[in-house]
Structures are given as C-alpha cells and as structure tokens.
C-alpha positions as CSV (number, residue, x, y, z in Angstrom):
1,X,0.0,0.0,0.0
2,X,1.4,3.4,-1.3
3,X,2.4,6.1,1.9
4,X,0.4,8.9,2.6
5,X,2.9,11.9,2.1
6,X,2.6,12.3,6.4
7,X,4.0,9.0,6.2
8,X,6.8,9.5,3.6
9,X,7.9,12.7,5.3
10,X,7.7,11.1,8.8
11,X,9.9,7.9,7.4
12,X,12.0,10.5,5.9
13,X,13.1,12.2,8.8
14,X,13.2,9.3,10.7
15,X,15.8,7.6,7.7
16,X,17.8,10.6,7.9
17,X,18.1,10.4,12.0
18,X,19.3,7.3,12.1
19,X,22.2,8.2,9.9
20,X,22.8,11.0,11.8
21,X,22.6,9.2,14.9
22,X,25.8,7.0,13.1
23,X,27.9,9.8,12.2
24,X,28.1,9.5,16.2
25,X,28.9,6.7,17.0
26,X,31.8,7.4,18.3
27,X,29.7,10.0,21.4
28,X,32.9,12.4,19.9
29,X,30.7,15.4,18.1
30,X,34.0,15.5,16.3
31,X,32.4,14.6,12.7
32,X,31.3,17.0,10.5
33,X,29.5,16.6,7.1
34,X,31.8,17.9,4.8
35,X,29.7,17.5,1.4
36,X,26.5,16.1,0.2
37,X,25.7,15.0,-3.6
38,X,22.8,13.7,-4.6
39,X,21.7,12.5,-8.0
40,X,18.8,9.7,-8.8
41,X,20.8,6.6,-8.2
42,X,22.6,7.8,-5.0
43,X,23.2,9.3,-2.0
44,X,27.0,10.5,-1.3
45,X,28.1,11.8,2.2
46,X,31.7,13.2,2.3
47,X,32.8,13.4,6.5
48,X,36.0,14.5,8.1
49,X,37.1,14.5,12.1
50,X,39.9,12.0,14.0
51,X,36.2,9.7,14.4
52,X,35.2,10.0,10.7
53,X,36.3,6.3,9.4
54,X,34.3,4.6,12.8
55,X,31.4,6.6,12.4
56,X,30.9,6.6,8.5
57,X,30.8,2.6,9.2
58,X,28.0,2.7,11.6
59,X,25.9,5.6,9.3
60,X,26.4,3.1,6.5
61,X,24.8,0.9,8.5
62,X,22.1,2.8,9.4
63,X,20.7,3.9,6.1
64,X,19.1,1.3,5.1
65,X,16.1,2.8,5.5
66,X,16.9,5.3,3.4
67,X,18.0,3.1,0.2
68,X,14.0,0.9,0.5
69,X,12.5,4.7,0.8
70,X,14.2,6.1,-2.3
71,X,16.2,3.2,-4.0
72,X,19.2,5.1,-3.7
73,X,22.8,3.4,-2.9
74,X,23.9,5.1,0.1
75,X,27.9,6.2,0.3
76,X,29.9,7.5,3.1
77,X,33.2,8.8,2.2
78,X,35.9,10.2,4.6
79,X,37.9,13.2,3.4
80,X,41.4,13.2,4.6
81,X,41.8,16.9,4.0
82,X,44.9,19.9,4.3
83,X,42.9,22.5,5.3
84,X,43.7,26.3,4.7
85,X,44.0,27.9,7.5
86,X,45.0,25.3,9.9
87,X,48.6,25.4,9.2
88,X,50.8,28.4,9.0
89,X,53.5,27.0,6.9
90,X,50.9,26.6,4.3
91,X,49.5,29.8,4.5
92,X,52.6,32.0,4.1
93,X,53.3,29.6,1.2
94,X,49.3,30.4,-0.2
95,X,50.8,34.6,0.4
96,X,53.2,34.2,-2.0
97,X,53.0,35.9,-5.1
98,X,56.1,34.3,-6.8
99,X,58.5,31.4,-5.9
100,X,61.1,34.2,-4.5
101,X,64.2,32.1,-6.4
102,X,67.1,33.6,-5.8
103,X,70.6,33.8,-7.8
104,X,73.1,32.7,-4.9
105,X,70.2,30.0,-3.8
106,X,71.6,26.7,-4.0
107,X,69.9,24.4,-6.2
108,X,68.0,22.4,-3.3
109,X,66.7,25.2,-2.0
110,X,65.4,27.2,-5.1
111,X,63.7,23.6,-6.2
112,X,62.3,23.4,-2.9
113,X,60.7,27.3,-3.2
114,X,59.9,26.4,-6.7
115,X,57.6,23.3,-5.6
116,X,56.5,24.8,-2.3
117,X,54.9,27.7,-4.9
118,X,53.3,25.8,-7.3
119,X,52.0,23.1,-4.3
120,X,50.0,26.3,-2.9
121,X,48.4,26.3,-6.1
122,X,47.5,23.1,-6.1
123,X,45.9,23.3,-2.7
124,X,44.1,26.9,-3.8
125,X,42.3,25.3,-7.1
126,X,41.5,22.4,-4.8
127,X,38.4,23.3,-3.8
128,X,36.9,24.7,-7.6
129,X,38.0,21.6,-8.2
130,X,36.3,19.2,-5.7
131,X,33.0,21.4,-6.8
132,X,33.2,20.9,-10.1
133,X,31.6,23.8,-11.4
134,X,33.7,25.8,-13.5
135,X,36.2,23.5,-15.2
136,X,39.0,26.2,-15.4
137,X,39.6,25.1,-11.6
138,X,40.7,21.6,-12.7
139,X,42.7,22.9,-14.9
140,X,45.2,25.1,-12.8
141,X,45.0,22.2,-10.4
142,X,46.4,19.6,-13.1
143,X,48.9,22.5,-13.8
144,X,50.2,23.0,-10.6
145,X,50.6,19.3,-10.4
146,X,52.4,19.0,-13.9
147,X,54.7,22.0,-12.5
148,X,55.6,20.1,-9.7
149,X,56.6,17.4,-11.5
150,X,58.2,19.3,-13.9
151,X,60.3,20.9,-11.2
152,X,61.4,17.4,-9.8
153,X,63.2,16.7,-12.9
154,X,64.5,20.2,-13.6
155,X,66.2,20.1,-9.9
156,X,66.6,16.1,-9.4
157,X,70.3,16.1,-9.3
158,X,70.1,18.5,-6.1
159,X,67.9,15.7,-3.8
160,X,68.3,11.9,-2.9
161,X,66.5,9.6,-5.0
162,X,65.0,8.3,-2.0
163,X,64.1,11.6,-0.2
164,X,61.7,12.5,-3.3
165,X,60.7,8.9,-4.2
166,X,56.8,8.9,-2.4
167,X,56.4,12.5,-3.4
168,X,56.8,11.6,-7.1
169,X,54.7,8.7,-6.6
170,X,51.7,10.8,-4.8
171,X,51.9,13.3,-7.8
172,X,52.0,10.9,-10.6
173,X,48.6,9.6,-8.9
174,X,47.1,12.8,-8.7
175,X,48.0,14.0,-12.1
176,X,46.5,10.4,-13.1
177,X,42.9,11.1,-11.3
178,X,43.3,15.3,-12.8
179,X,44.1,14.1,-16.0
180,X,41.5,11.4,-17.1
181,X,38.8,14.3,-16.2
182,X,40.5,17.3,-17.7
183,X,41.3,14.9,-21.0
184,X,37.5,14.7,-21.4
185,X,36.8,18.7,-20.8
186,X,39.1,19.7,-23.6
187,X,37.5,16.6,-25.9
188,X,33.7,17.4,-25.2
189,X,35.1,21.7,-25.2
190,X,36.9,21.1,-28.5
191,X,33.6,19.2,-30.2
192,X,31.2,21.9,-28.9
193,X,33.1,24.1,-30.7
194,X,33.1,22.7,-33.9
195,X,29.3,22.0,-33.5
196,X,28.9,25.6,-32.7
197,X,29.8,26.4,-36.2
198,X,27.1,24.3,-37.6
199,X,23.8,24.8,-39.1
200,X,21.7,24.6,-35.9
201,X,19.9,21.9,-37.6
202,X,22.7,19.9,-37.6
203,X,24.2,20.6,-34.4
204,X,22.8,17.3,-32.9
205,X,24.6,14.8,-34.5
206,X,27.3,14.3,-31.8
207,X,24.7,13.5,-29.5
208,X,25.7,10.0,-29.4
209,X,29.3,11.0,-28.9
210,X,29.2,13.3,-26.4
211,X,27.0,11.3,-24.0
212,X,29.3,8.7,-23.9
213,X,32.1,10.9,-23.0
214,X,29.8,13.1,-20.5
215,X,29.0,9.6,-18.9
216,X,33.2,8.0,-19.0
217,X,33.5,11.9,-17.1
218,X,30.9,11.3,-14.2
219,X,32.8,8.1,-13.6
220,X,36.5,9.5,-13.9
221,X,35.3,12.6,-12.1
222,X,33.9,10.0,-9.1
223,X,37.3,8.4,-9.1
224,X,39.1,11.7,-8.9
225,X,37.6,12.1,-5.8
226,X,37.9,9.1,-4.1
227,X,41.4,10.1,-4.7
228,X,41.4,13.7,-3.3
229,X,39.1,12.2,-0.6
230,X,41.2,9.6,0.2
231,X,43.7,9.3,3.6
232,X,46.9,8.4,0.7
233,X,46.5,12.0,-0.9
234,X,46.2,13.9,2.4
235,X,49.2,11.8,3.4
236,X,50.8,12.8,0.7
237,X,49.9,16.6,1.2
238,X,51.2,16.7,4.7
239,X,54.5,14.8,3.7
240,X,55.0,17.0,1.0
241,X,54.0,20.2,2.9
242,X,56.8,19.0,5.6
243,X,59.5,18.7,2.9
244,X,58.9,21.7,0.5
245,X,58.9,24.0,4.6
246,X,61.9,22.3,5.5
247,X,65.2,24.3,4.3
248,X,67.9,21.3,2.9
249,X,65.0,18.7,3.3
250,X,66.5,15.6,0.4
251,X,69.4,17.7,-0.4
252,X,72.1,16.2,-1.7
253,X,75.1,16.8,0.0
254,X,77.5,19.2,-1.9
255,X,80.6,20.3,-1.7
256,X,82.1,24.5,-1.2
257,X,83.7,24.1,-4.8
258,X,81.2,22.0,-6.3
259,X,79.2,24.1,-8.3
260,X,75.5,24.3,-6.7
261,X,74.6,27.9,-6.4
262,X,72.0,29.1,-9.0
263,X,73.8,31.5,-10.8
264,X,76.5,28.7,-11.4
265,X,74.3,25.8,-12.6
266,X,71.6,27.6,-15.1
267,X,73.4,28.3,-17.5
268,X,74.0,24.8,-18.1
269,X,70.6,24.0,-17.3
270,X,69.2,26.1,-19.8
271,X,71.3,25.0,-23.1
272,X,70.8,21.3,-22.0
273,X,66.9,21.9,-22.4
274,X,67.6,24.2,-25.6
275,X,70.2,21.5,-27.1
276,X,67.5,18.8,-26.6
277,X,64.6,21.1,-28.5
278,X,67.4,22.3,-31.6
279,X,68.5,18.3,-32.2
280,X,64.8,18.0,-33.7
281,X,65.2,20.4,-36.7
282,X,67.1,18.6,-39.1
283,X,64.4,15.8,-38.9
284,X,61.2,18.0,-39.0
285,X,60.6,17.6,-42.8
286,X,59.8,13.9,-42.2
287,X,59.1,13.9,-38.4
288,X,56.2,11.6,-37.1
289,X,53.1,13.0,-35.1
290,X,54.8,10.8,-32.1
291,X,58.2,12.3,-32.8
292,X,56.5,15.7,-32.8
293,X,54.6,14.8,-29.6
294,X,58.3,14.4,-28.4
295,X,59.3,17.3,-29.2
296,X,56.6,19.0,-27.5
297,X,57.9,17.7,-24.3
298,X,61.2,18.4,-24.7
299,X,59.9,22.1,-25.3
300,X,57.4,21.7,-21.9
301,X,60.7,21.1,-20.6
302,X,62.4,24.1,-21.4
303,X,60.0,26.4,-20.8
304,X,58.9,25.3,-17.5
305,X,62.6,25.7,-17.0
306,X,62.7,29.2,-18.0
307,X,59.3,30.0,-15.6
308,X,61.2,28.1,-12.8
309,X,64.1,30.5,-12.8
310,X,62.3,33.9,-14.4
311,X,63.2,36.1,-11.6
312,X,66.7,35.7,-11.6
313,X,67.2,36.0,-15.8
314,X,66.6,39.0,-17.6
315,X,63.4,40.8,-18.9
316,X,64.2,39.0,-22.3
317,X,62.8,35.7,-20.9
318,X,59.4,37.2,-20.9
319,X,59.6,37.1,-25.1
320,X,61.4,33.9,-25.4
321,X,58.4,32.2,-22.8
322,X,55.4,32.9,-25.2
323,X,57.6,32.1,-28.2
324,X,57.7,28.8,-26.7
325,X,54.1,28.9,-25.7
326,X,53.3,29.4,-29.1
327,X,55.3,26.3,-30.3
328,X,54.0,24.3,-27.2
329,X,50.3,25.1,-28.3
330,X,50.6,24.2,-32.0
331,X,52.1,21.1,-30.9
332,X,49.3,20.6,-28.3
333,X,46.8,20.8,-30.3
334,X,48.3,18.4,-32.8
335,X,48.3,15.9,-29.7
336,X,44.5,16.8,-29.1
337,X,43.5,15.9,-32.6
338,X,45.5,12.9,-33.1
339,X,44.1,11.4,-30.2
340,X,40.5,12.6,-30.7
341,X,41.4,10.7,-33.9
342,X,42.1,7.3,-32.4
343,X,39.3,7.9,-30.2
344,X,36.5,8.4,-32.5
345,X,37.8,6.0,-34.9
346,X,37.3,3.7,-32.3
347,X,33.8,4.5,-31.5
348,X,33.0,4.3,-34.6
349,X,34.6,0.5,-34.9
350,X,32.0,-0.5,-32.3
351,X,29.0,1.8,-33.8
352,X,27.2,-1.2,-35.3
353,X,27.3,-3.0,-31.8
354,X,26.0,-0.3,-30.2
355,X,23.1,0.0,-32.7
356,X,22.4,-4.4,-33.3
357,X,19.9,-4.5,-30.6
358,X,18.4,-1.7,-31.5
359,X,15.1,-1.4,-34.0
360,X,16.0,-0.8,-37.3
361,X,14.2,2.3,-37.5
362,X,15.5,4.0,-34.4
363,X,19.1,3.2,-35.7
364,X,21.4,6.5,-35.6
365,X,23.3,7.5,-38.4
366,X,26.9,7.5,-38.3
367,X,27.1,10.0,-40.7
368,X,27.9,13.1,-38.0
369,X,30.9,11.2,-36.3
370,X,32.2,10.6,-39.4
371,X,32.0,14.4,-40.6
372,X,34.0,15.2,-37.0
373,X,36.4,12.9,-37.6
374,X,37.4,14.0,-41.1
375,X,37.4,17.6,-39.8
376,X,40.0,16.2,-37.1
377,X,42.0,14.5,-40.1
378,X,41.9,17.9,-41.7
379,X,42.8,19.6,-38.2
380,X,45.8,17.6,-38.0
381,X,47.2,17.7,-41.1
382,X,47.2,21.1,-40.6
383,X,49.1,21.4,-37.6
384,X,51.4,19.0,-39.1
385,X,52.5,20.6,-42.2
386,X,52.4,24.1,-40.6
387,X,54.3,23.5,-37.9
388,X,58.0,24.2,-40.0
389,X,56.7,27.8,-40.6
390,X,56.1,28.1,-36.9
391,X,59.5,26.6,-35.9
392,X,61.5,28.5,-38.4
393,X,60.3,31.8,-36.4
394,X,61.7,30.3,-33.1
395,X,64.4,28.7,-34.5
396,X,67.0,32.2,-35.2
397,X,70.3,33.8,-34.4
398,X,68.0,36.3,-32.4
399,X,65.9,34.3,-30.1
400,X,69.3,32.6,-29.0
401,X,71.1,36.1,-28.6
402,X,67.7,36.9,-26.4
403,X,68.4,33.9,-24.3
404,X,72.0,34.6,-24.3
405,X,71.1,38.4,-22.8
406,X,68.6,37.0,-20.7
407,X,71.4,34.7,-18.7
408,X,73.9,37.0,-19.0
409,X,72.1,38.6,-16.0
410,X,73.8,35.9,-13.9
C-alpha cells in the first residue's frame, strides 16, 4: 500500500536520523558533514574529524532505511583533507605571489621554493575543483601538479633519489585522477566548438558522442575524488607540505667548490633543455606526429625551466616564454587531434554494436561522427605541415642572442 505523504515525510526524517545518529557513533561530536551529492541513483556523504572512518561505518549501516524509501545506494566517504587555515607553513606559502628564487640559492633550496609555490596552487584550485563547477579550476590544479613534476626533474640532481621517491609517486597519482577528467573537458570543449559552427539543424549529430564521453566523465570525475578524498592523498599533502617547509630537506650533499649555487648551474641547465629542442630540426621535414609529440615535451621542458628560474634571468625571458608557448600550443593541439582521432575511430569500430539491438528504425546515423572525424583528419594535417613555418620563427640567431642576454644577468 502506497504512503500517505505524512508517512513519507515522517519515514523520511526518521531515515535521515538514524544516519545522523551513526555519524556518532563514536559520542565524539567530532564529525562533520563535509559535502552532500545527490543525483537519482545515489546518495553521497563526504565526513571529516579524527572519528570520521568509525562513524561513516556505523551511518552506513544505518541507512538502510533510506535506500527501500528512495532506492538510492547510500555512500559515506571520509575526506582526509589539508585544510587552509589550519597550518601556517601553508598559509605563508598560499601569500606568495612568486617562488622568491634567488641567484646565490643553491639548487636544493630554489627547487624546494619552486615546488613549495606551485603546491599552494594546487591546494588553492583544490576546492573549484572538488565542486566541479567551472572547469577552469581543474585545470590550474592539473597544472600546478604538472609543474611540480616538472620541477622534480628540472632540480633532481640536487635531492636523494630516496628523499623525493613517495612524493613523485603521490603526484603521478594525482595528475592520473586530474588528468582522465581534464582529458575529457578539452574533448567534449573542443567538439562543442566545432558543432557551434554548424547549421543549428545539424548541431545534434554528436549526441551520441558526447553522452558517452559526459558519462566516462561522471565516472573519472567519481574516481578523482575518491582520490582527493582519500587518507593516501592527504598523506601525501602533509609529507610533502613538511619537505617543500623544511630548508635542505632531500638535499644532496655538496661540496664548497662543487658548483651548486643558482647563478652557477643555469646556465647549463638552460642550453641542455635548448640543445634537446634544436636536435629536432634537421628531422622536422619527415618527423612523425609521435616524434612531434616528443618534441613537444622536450619544449614543456624548457619552458617550464625558464618559468622556474624567471626572476633571476633577464626581462628577455618574458619574449622567449610565449615564443615557446606558441610552439608548445601548436604542438598541443596536434596531440588533441591525433588522439581525438584514435578515439572516434574507435567508436566508430563499435558503432554497429552499439546499434544491433536496437530497432531498425530507431538506428542513428553515423554520418555526423564521421563528418567530425574527417574535420579532425583535416585539423591535424594542418598542424602537421604548418608547424615548420612556426618553428622557423623560433628557431633564429636572435631568439638565441635573447636567451643569451637574458642569462647574461647571472
């Protein structure tokens, strides 16, 4: 017999008491509700406090209730967070406005301003990011992330392998959770686009397309935070909060005459990035996109390098950075439509059994994907064959003389 809606509300209340009644198990008052999400198919609970683990287990227990009232899969998660404002050593890293790398630094210790920097940007797009609601948040987190990696290899031979090992491995695995969800921003961003500039008779044709990748990102995006919300990523916060705070943390010992001091080293550092970018131009007329997409590392590489160390080199880095960024984003986009290539040649390879149980006439046609993926084809041969104009402007007595001044500061 259906409930009266007295009823409902009255088994409502009392399904959400008796989860409430778990998150207390532990007769602390030291849980809090951190977030609630709830969609048709289930209910998600996000708690924090020392208690949180004990008395997310008895809540869980307890909502049974709820899940015969609305059919809905109760979940409660514990989030293991950093939190802003509970620790001074990361707030006077959140206050600065730059890494504050200086010339006579030794290499240790600008590395460790350099990730201490770009790990308070992490922790600021953090939040934007755990909400989900503008996507731009995501992406300075992934960046900060990238950066931090970035700055591991730029300044590895100034720590112990060992001392950085865990911190490498907790930023591989968060740039693994960013990345699968960011990936599918740009591809569903970069196919709005295109169906922008169609006939708006026409513009439904991705449908298909774009509901697959809109579900693969509520399922990445779940993942990604089960990783942010999990007790290995705050670990890994805390650790590396410790070690970027700590002055000679994982240093490698060093010698008084071994060189080590900023203004010694970046030179060297510099043309060794630079060297690795230049041994690509004699093979550019026949390069392959994966050689390319090496090359677009190796110039990551570089410029992060330059960004690393901008305050100590002169105002000519400012110029050679966006000539780079220029380079970087041709190449970039090269990557995006190769892969968006392999990717909708793929759903296309599994079209028919998608469609095999389906009526006859409510069969889709392929016809749109097909149109997209040509226009990626075209999108990529573009990129490809334009790229030597690109690199010829980059590649010139005065962009090295520019770097040369720029160093000479040193």
């Amino acid at each position: 017999q259906p409930l009266s809606p007295s009823e409902h509300e009255a088994l409502t209340l009392a399904a959400l008491l008796r989860i409430a009644s778990g998150l207390d198990a532990s007769q602390t008052q030291g849980t809090d509700i951190d977030t609630i999400e709830l969609d048709s198919e289930r209910l998600l609970i996000l708690v924090n406090g020392p208690q949180a683990k004990i008395d997310a287990r008895k809540a869980k227990k307890a909502s049974k209730l709820w899940t015969r009232l609305f059919e809905q899969k109760v979940r409660l998660q514990v989030v293991y967070q950093l939190e802003q404002g509970g620790d001074e050593r990361l707030e006077t890293l959140i206050a600065m406005k730059r890494p504050g790398v200086e010339p006579d630094d030794s290499l240790s210790e600008a590395g460790r301003k350099v990730m201490g920097y770009h790990f308070a940007q992490m922790i600021l797009h953090e939040a934007g990011t755990r909400l989900g609601e503008d996507i731009e948040e995501l992406h300075d987190m992934r960046v900060a992330t990238r950066r931090m990696r970035a700055a591991f290899e730029v300044f590895r031979d100034a720590f112990e392998p060992k001392a950085v090992k865990s911190h490498l491995k907790g930023l591989r695995a968060t740039g693994r959770a960013l990345g699968r969800v960011r990936d599918l921003d740009v591809f569903i961003e970069k196919a709005q686009q295109y169906l922008d500039a169609l006939p708006q008779e026409q513009r439904s044709g991705l449908e298909p397309l774009l509901v697959l990748w809109e579900n693969e990102r509520q399922d990445d995006r779940e993942k990604m935070l089960e990783h942010l919300n999990s007790e290995d990523y705050a670990d890994f916060k805390r650790k590396f909060l410790k070690f970027v705070s700590t002055p000679s943390a994982g240093a490698r010992p060093v010698s008084e005459t071994s060189p080590h001091l900023v203004q010694h080293i970046l030179p060297a550092l510099i043309y060794t990035r630079l060297a690795a970018v230049r041994a690509y131009g004699p093979i550019l007329e026949s390069a392959t996109i994966v050689q390319l997409h090496s090359l677009r590392i190796e110039f990551k590489k570089l410029r992060y390098t330059l960004e690393f160390f901008r305050e100590v080199l002169g105002e000519e880095v400012k110029e050679l950075i966006e000539e780079i960024k220029v380079l970087q984003d041709h190449l970039g986009d090269l990557n995006d439509a190769n892969v968006a290539c392999s990717i909708l040649r793929q759903f296309l390879d599994e079209w028919e059994s998608r469609q095999v149980y389906r009526p006859i006439s409510e069969r889709e046609n392929p016809e749109p994907v097909v149109a997209y993926l040509a226009n990626k084809h075209a999108e990529r041969y573009f990129l490809t064959t334009t790229f030597q104009d690109v690199w010829q402007g980059f590649d010139q007595p005065e962009m090295r003389a520019k770097l040369a001044s720029a160093i000479a500061v040193l």
